[in-house]
N, C-alpha and C positions, 0 to 999 in steps of 0.2 A: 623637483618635488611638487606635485597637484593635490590636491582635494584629500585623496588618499592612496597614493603613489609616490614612492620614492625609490632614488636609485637608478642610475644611466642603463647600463647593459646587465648589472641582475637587479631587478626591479621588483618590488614590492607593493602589494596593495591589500588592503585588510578592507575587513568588511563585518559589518553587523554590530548590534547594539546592547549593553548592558542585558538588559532583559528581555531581548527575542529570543528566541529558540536555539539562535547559535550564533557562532562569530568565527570566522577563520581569515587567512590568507590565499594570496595566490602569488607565487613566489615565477618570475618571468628571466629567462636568462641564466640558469645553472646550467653547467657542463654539461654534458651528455658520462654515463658509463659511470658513476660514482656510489657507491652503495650507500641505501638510504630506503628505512625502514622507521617505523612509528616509533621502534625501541633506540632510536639516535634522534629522536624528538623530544620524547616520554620525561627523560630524566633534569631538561632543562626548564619545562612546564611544571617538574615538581617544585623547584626549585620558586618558581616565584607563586603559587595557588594561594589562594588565601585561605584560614581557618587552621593556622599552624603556628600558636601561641596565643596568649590574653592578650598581646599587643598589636594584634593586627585583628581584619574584617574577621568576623566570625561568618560569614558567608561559606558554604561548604558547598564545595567545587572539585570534582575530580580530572576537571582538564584533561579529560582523557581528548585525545588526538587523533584522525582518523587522515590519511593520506586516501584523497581520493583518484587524484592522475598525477601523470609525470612522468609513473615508474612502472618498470617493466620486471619480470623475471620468470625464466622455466627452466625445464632441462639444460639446456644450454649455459644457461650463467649459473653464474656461482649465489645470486641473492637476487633481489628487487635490485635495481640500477637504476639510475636517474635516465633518462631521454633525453632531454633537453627540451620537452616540451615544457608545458607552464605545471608549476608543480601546486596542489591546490591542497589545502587542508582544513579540517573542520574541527570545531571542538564546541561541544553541547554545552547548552546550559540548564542547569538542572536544580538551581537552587533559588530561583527568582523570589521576593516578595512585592510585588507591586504595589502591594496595599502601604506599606511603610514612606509609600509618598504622594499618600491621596491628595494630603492635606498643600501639598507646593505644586500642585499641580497648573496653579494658576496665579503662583506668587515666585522669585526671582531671590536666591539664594544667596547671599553676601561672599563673596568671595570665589562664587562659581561663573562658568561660563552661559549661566541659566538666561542674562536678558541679556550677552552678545550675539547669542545663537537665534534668540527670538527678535533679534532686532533684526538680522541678516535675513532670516529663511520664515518670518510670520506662522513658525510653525514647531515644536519642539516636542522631543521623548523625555517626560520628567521621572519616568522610570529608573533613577539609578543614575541621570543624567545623561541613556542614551548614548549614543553616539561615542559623547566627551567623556563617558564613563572614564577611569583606568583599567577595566575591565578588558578594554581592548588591546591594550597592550600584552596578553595572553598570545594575542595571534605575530603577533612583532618579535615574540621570543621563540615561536615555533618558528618565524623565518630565520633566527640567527642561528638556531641549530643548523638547519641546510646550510647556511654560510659559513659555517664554522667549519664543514665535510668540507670547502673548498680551498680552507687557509689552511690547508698542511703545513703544519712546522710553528705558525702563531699562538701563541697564547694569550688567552683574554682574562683576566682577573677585576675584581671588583669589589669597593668592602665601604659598607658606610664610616667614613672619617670625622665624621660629629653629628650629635644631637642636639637641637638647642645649642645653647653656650657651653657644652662639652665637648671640646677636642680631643683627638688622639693628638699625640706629638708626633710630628712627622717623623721623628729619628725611630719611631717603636713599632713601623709599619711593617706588618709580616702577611700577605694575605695569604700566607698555608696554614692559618688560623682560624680563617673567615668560618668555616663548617662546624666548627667544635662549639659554637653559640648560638642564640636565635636572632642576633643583631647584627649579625655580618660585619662583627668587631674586629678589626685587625689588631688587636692590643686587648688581652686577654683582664688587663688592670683596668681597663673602662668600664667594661660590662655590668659591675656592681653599680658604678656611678652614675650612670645611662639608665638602670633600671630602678632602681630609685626616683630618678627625673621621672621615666616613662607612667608608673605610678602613681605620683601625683597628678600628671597631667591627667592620664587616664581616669582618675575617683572623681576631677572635677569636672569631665566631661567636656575636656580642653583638646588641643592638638599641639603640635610641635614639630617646628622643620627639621631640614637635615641635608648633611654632605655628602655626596659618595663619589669617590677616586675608582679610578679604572686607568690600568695598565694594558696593553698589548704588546707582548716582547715576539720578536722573531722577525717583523716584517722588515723587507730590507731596503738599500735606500732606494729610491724612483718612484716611490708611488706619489699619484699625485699630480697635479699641473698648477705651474704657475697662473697668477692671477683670480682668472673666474672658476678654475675649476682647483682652488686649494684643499686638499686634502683638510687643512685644520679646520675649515670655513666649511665643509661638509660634515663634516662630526662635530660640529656646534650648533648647526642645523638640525645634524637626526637628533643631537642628543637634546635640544633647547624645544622639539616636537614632541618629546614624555608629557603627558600629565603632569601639572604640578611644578616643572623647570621654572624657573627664574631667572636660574645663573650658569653656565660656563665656562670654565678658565682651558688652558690649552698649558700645559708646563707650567712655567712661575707664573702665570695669569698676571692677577692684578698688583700680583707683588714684584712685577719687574721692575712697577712704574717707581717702587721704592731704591733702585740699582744702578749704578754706576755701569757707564759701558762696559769697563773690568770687569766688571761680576758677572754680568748679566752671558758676556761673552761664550759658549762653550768651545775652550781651547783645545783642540788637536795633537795626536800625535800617534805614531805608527806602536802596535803590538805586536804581540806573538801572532796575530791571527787580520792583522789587517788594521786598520783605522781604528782610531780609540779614540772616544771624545774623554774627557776630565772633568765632564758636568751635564746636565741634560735642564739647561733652564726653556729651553724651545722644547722640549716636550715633543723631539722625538721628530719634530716636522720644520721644515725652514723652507722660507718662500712658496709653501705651499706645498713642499716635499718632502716625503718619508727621508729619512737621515742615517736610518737604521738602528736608529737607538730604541728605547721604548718609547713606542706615544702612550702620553700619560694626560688625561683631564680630569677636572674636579667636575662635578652637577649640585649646584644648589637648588632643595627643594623646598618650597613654602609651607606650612603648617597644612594638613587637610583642611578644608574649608568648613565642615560637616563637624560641628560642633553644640552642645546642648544648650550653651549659653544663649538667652534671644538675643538677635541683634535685627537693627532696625534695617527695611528694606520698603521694596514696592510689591503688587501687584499688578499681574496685566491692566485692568483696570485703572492703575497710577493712584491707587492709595499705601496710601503711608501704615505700614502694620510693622508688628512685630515680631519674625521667625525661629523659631525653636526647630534642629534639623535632628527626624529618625531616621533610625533603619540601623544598621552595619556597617562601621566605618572603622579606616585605620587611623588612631591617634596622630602617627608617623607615618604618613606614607612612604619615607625613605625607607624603610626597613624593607618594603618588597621592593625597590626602585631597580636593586644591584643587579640580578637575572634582566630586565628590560634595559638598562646601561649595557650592558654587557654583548646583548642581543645587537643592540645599533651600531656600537659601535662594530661591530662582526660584520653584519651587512655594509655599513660605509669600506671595510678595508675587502672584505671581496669582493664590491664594485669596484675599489679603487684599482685590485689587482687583475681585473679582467680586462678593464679598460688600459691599465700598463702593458697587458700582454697584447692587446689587439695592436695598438699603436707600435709598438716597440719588435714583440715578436719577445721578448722578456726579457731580450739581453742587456747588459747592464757593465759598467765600469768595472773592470776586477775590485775595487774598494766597496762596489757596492752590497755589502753583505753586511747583516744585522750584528753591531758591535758597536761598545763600548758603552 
């Protein structure tokens, strides 16, 4: 993973800034022959766009998508088809306000990456933040659609698991619910309680963090390498490079450390259908390898930074003021987090499954198939 590249053999690199003109990816390493058209992009960009409730940016963005190379199609095929050349994609920006951040254009934002980035590169887009927007992660969701055309048979799910000090109970997780609310609540009982929170925070001009769980069921076992190249140490990567991460756990995370080796243990035994485990506290990955079970992680996200309350900071010039932050902002940035989780973790498991087939040839243990 460099600068703005990740990903071994399908590889990823995004590009452009909150409020330049545009921002896309360029997707390196997909198969050749795979049908892939704007309208197998389109619906996972709806999915995260901002300006789609009171609780998120009011920014209005239609994340329209445009495939510029890659793919081919005429008489002969049946649709556009991938190539295997670099697949490239654009998406406008169309709702910029510059002016909403005249006033920081020379002072260092409490909680942002405003005086890392000026300290490293002597030079910064305070436009929107640039660069470090979450803006860009627009173009990271249109790469995990392509990556998703390549996991035949995976399924990726996602769904914010807490607001603030509001949990879902783990026992009441359904994410064939997640769509039917604007919070990507797996537990249709929160939603009242969550929104409640979310309005107060929101009148005072506050923020509040958040959890979001992500499941992949299907992928079966062998992906992955031991040591440097762990499967679970790469989706803690992509997933700990979102805006706004602070935390991931991989299965029971940091609740193993509370477990007895019996507990923690996922104990064995043969099915109708092959291998059954009787618990998934690895989370789907051991020694660095897919197990067949679901890989399951949590992403802890920090309050938006971008907040009405002044809080003391600096300016370039190293005086001491007091910052009050405009413009359009998500109270909760988790609320759009899930479509961007959901995305990485797609691209880490179709790098992981290109790189098992080059090495391998894809053949696998008869045990090795996605169960239990």
């Amino acid at each position: 993973m460099s600068h703005n590249t990740f990903g071994h053999l399908f590889r990823v690199t995004t590009w452009g800034e909150s409020h330049g003109p545009a921002l896309g990816c360029v997707v390196d390493g997909c198969p050749p022959g795979i049908p892939l058209t704007e309208a197998d992009i389109q619906p996972w960009l709806d999915r995260r766009r901002p300006g789609q409730g009171k609780f998120v940016t009011q920014r209005q963005e239609p994340d329209a998508v445009r495939i510029l190379s890659g793919v081919f199609g005429d008489d002969r095929t049946p649709g556009p088809v991938t190539t295997g050349t670099p697949i490239s994609m654009i998406i406008e920006n169309v709702d910029q306000r510059s002016r909403d951040y005249s006033e920081i254009a020379q002072a260092f934002r409490p909680g942002h990456a405003d005086y890392a980035y000026f300290a490293k590169y002597g030079v910064r887009d305070y436009r929107g933040g640039g660069r470090q927007s979450a803006r860009e992660t627009a173009a990271r969701v249109a790469a995990g659609a392509v990556a998703r055309k390549i996991l035949d048979g995976v399924t990726i799910r996602g769904a914010v698991v807490q607001i603030g000090p509001h949990a879902v109970d783990p026992g009441r997780i359904d994410y064939g619910v997640t769509g039917d609310n604007p919070f990507w609540a797996p537990d249709p009982d929160i939603v009242p309680v969550w929104e409640e929170h979310l309005e107060k925070i929101r009148k005072a001009g506050s923020s509040t963090g958040a959890v979001v769980a992500v499941e992949a069921v299907g992928a079966p076992a062998g992906w992955g390498a031991p040591l440097y190249g762990k499967l679970d140490a790469e989706l803690a990567a992509a997933l700990m490079s979102i805006n706004a991460a602070k935390g991931v756990e991989i299965g029971a995370g940091f609740a193993a450390a509370a477990l007895t080796g019996e507990e923690n243990a996922d104990e064995m035994r043969m099915g109708n259908d092959g291998q059954l485990f009787l618990s998934n506290h690895a989370g789907g990955v051991l020694g660095g390898i897919s197990t067949g079970q679901a890989i399951t992680a949590r992403v802890a996200f920090k309050p938006t930074s971008s907040i009405l309350t002044p809080r003391r900071t600096l300016n370039e010039a190293g005086e001491e003021i007091e910052l009050r932050t405009k413009g359009r902002h998500d109270p909760c940035v988790g609320l759009r987090a899930v479509p961007v989780v959901e995305a990485m973790v797609a691209c880490v498991l179709a790098d992981a499954f290109l790189r098992h087939r080059a090495q391998t040839g894809g053949a696998a243990h008869p045990l090795a198939a996605p169960g239990g």
